[in-house]
N, CA, C and O atoms as a DFTB+ gen file, in Angstrom:
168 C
 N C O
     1  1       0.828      -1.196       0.000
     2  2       0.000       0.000       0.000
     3  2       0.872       1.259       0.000
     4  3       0.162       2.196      -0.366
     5  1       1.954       1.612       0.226
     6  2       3.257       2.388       0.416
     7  2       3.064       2.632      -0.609
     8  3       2.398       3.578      -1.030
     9  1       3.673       1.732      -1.269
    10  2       3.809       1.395      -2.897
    11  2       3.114       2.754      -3.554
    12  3       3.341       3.922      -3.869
    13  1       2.175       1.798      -3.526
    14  2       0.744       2.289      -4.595
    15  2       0.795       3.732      -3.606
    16  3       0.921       4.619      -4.450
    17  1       0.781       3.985      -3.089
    18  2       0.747       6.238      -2.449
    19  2       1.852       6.835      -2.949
    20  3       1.699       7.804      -3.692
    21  1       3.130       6.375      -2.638
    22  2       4.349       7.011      -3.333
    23  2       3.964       7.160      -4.704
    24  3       4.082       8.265      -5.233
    25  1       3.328       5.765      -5.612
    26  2       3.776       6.230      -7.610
    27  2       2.729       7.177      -7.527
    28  3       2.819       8.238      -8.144
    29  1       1.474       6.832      -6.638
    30  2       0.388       8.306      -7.007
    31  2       0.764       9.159      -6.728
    32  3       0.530      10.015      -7.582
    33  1       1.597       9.728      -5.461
    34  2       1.893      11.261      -5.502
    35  2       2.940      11.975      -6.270
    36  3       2.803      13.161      -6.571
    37  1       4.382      11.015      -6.717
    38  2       4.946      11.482      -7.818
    39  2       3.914      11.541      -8.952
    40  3       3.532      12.654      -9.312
    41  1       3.533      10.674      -9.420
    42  2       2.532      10.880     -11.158
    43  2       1.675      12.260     -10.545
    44  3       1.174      12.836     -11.511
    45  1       1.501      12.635      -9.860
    46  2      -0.074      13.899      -9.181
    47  2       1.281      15.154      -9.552
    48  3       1.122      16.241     -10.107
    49  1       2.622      14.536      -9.017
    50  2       3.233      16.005      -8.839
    51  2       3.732      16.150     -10.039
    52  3       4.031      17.279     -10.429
    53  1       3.934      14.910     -10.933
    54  2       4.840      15.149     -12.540
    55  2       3.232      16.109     -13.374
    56  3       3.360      17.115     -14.071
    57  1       1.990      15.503     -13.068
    58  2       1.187      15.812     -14.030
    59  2       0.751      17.241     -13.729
    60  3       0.567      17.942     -14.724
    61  1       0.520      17.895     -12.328
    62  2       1.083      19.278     -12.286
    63  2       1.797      20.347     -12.713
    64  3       1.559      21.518     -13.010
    65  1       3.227      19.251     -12.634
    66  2       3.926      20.037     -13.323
    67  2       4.059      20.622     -14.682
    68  3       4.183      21.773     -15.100
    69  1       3.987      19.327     -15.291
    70  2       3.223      19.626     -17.002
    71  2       1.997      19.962     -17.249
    72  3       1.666      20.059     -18.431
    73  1       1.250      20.162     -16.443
    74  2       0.359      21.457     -17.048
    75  2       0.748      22.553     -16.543
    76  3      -0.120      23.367     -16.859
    77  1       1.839      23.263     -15.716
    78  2       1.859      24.590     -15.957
    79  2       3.030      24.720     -17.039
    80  3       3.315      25.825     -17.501
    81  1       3.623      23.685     -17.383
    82  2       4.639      24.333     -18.458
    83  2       3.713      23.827     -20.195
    84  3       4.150      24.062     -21.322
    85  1       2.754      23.306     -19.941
    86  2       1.983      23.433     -21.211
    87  2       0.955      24.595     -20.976
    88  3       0.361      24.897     -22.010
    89  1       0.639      25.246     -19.981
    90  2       0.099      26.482     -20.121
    91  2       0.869      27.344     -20.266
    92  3       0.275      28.293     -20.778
    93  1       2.582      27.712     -19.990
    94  2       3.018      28.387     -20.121
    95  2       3.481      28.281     -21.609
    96  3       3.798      29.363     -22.103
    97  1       3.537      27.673     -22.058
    98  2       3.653      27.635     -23.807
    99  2       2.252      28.191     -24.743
   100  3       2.267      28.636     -25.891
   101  1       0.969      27.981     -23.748
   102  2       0.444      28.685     -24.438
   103  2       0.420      30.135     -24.522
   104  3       0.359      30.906     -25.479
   105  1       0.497      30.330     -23.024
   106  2       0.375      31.907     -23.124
   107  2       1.373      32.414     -23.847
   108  3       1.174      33.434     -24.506
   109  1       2.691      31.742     -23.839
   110  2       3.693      32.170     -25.235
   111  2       3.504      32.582     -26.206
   112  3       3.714      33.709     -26.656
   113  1       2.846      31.206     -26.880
   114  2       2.192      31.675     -28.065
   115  2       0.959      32.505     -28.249
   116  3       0.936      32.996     -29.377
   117  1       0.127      32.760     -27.654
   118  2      -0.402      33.575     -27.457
   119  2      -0.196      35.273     -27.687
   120  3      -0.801      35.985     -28.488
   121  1       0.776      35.630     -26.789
   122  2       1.832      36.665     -26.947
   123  2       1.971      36.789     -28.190
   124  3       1.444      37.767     -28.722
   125  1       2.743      35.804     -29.026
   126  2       3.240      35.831     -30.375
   127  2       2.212      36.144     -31.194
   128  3       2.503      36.986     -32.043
   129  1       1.003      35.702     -31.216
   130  2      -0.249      36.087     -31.967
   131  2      -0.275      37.068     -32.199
   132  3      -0.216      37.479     -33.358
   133  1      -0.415      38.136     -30.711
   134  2      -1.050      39.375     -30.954
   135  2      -0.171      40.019     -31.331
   136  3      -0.504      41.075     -31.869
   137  1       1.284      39.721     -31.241
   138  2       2.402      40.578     -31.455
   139  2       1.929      40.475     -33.120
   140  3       1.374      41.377     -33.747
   141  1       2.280      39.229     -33.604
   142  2       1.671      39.596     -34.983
   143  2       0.705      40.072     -35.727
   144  3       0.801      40.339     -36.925
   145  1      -0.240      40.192     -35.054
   146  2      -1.520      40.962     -35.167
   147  2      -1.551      41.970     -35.448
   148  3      -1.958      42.426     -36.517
   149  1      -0.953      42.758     -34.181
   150  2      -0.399      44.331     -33.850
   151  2       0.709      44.899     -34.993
   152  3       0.745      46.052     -35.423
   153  1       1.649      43.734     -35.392
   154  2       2.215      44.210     -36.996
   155  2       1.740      44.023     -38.038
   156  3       2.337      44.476     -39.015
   157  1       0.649      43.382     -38.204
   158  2      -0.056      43.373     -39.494
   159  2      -0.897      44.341     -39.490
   160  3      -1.107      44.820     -40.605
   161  1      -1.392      44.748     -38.724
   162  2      -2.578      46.610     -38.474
   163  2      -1.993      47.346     -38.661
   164  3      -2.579      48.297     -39.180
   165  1      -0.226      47.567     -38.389
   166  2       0.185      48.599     -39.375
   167  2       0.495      48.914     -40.316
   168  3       0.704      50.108     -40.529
């Protein structure tokens, strides 16, 4: 039973982690959008 609590709370803390660095790629790109946006209106 150890077992099985330890792999769940690493996998809980890896899958955390990759969603804030796949949200932080979006808001990246995101950024990049409007930046291009903002140079194509002029």
């Amino acid at each position: 039973m150890k077992n099985f609590t330890s792999y769940l709370l690493i996998t809980l803390a890896l899958m955390l982690t990759a969603c804030n660095t796949v949200r932080g790629v979006g808001q990246d790109v995101q950024k990049a959008g409007t930046a291009i946006e903002n140079a194509v209106k002029k």
